[in-house]
C-alpha positions in Angstrom: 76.6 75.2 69.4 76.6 79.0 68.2 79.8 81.4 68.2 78.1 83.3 71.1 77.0 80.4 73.2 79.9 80.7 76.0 78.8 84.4 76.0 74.7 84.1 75.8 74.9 81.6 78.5 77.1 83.8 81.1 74.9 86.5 80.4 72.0 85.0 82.0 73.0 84.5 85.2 74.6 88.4 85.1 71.8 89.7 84.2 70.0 87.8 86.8 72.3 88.7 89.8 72.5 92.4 88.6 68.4 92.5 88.5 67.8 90.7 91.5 70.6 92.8 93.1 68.3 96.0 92.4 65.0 94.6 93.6 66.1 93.0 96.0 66.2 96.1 98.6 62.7 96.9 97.8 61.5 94.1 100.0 64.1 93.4 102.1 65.2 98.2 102.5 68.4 99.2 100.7 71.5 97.8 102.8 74.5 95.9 101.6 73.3 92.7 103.0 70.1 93.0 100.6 72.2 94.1 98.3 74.5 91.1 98.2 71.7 88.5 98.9 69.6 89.7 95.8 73.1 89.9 93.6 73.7 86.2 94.8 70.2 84.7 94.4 69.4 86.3 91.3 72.7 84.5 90.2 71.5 81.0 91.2 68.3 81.4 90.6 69.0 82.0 87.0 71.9 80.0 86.8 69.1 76.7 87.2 66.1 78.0 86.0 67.4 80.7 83.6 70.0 78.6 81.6 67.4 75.9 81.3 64.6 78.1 79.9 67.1 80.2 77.4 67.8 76.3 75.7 64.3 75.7 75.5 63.5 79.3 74.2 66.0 78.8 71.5 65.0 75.0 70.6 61.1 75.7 70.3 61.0 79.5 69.2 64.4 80.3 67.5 63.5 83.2 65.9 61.2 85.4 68.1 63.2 88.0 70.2 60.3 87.9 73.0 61.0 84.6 73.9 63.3 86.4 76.8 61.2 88.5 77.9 58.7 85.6 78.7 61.1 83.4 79.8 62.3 85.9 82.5 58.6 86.4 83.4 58.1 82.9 84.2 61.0 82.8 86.1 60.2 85.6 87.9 56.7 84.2 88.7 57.6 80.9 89.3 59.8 82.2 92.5 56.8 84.5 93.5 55.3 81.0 94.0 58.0 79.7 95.6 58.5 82.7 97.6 55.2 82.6 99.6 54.9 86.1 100.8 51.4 86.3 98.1 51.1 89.5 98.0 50.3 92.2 95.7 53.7 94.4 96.8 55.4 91.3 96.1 53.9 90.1 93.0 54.3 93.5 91.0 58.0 93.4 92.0 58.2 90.0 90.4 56.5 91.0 87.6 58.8 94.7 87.4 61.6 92.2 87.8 60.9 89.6 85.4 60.6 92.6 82.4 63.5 94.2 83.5 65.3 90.8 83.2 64.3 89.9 80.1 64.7 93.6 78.2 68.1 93.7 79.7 68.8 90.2 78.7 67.3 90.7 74.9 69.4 94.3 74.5 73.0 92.2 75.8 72.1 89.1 73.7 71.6 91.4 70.7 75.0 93.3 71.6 76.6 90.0 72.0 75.4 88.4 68.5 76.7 91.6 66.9 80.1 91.7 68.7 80.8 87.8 67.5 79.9 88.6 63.8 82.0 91.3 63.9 85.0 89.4 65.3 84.1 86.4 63.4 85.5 84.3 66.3 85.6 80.7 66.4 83.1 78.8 67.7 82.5 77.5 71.3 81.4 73.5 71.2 79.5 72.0 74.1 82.9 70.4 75.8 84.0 74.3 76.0 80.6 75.1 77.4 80.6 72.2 79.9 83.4 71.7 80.7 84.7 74.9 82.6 82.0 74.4 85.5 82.7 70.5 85.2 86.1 71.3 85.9 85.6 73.8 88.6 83.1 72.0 90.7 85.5 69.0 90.9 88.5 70.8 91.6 87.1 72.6 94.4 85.3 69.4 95.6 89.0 67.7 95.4 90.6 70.8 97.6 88.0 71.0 99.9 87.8 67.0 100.5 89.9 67.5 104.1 86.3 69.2 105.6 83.9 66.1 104.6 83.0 64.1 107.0 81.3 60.5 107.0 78.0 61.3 107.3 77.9 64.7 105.4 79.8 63.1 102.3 77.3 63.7 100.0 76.0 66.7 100.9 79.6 68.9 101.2 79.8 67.3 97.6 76.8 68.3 95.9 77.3 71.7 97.4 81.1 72.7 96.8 80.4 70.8 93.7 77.5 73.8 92.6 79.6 76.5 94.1 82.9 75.5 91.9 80.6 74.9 89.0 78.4 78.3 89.3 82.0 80.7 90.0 83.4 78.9 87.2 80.5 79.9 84.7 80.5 83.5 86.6 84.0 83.8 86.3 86.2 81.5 84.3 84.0 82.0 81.1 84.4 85.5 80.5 88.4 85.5 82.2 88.6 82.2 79.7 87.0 84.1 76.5 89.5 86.8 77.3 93.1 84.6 77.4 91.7 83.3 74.0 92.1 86.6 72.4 95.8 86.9 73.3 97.1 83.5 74.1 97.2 80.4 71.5 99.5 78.4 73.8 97.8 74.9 74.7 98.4 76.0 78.4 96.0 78.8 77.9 93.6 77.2 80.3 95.8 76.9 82.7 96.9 80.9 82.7 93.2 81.5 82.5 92.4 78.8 85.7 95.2 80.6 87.6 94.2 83.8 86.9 89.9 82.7 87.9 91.6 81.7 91.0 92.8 84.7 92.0 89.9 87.3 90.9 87.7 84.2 92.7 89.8 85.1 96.0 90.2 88.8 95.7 86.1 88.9 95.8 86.0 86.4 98.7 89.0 85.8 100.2 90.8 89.5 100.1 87.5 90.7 102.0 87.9 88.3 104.6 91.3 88.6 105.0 91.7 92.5 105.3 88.6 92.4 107.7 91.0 90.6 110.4 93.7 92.2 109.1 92.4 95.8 110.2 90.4 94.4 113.8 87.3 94.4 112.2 84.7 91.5 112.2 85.9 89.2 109.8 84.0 85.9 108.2 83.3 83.5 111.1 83.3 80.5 108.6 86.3 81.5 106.4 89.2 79.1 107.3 92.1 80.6 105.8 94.2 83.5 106.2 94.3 86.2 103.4 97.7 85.2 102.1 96.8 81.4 102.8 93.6 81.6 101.2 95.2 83.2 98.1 97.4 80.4 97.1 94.1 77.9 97.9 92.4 79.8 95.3 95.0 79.9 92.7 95.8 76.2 93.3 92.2 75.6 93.2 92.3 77.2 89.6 95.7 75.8 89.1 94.0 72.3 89.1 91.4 73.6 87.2 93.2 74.8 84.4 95.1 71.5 83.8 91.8 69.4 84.3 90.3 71.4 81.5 93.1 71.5 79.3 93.1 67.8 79.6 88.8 67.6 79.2 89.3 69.6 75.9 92.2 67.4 74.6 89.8 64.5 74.8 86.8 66.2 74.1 88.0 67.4 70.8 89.9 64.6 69.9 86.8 62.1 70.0 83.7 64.6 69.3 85.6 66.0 65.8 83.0 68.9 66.6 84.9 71.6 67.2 
């Protein structure tokens, strides 16, 4: 795996959300709610379709810079198909989207190969890579196990499975990449988990929580108290932290890759 993998691989889905994020309002009129729907699509859209594409782009054609731009074009396109609105409005948004994705993924790829050389920093090996979403999909399916129910078992799973997995990537890889820089302790994971947890809460819980605190319409589906849903969070990256350190420890021990 390449020094800049953790950092090439985050990038996608950022540059995704932030793209979507500005396109978004030119179907749907510039409000926060179009705003934050774009910002969140563009992340998962990219997160399962964009990842996937940059792998193969850098398997079959390792050496040609365009391979990003026409990756983002396809994904672009292939949600224009999906979409179903067919029309021309829409399809030159898609296509306006898909080159804006891809230049601004090329330009931060290129800034992120040069920032790695420069640091000469050590390299990131597939259990790093994997493992940090591994981790945080099953420790928020383990903390969230109290709402499943018998017959929606599998589906609370697979879905607070994705949502731990895809925060972890959008936030515990770059928080992660960052504790590395200053901390060498083996518990570095764990500082890094806890401190995930919290940034996870401030951009969902804290929002939440101050909207009830001030009389204001507050999230009808969050459960939690602001305070309360604090310490979920940082437990939540509390267990993540350790379950990673562990994964490493093993990962390391029998790959010898890293």
């Amino acid at each position: 795996m390449r020094a800049d993998g953790v950092l090439r691989l985050f990038a996608v889905p950022f540059c995704g959300a932030l793209v979507y994020a500005a396109f978004m309002p030119l179907l749907k009129g510039f409000n926060f709610t179009s705003l934050f729907s774009g910002f969140l699509f563009g992340f998962i859209v990219s997160m399962f379709v964009g990842i996937p594409l940059l792998l193969l782009g850098d398997k079959v054609f390792p050496g040609y810079r365009v391979r990003h731009i026409l990756s983002s074009l396809f994904q672009s396109l292939l949600i224009y198909l999906v979409y179903g609105g067919f029309t021309l409005h829409l399809l030159v948004v898609a296509i306006a989207g898909g080159l804006v994705l891809g230049g601004l993924y090329t330009a931060l790829a290129m800034r992120i190969e040069q920032h790695v050389a420069k640091q000469n920093e050590p390299q990131r090996g597939r259990g790093y890579i994997l493992g940090i979403p591994l981790c945080g999909g099953l420790s928020l399916v383990a903390a969230a196990w109290g709402f499943f129910s018998g017959t929606e078992f599998v589906a609370f799973f697979v879905l607070f499975f994705f949502v731990g997995a895809g925060l972890s990537m959008l936030i515990s890889w770059p928080v992660l990449w960052l504790i590395e820089g200053f901390l060498t302790t083996p518990f570095r994971y764990v500082v890094g988990g806890i401190l995930s947890g919290f940034l996870i809460w401030l951009l969902c819980g804290a929002p939440a929580g101050s909207s009830a605190l001030f009389g204001q319409e507050s999230l009808g589906f969050w459960p939690f108290p602001s305070m309360v849903g604090m310490f979920y969070f940082v437990s939540v990256g509390l267990v993540s932290g350790l379950l990673f350190t562990g994964f490493n420890w093993i990962y390391e021990k029998f790959s010898g890759s890293e």
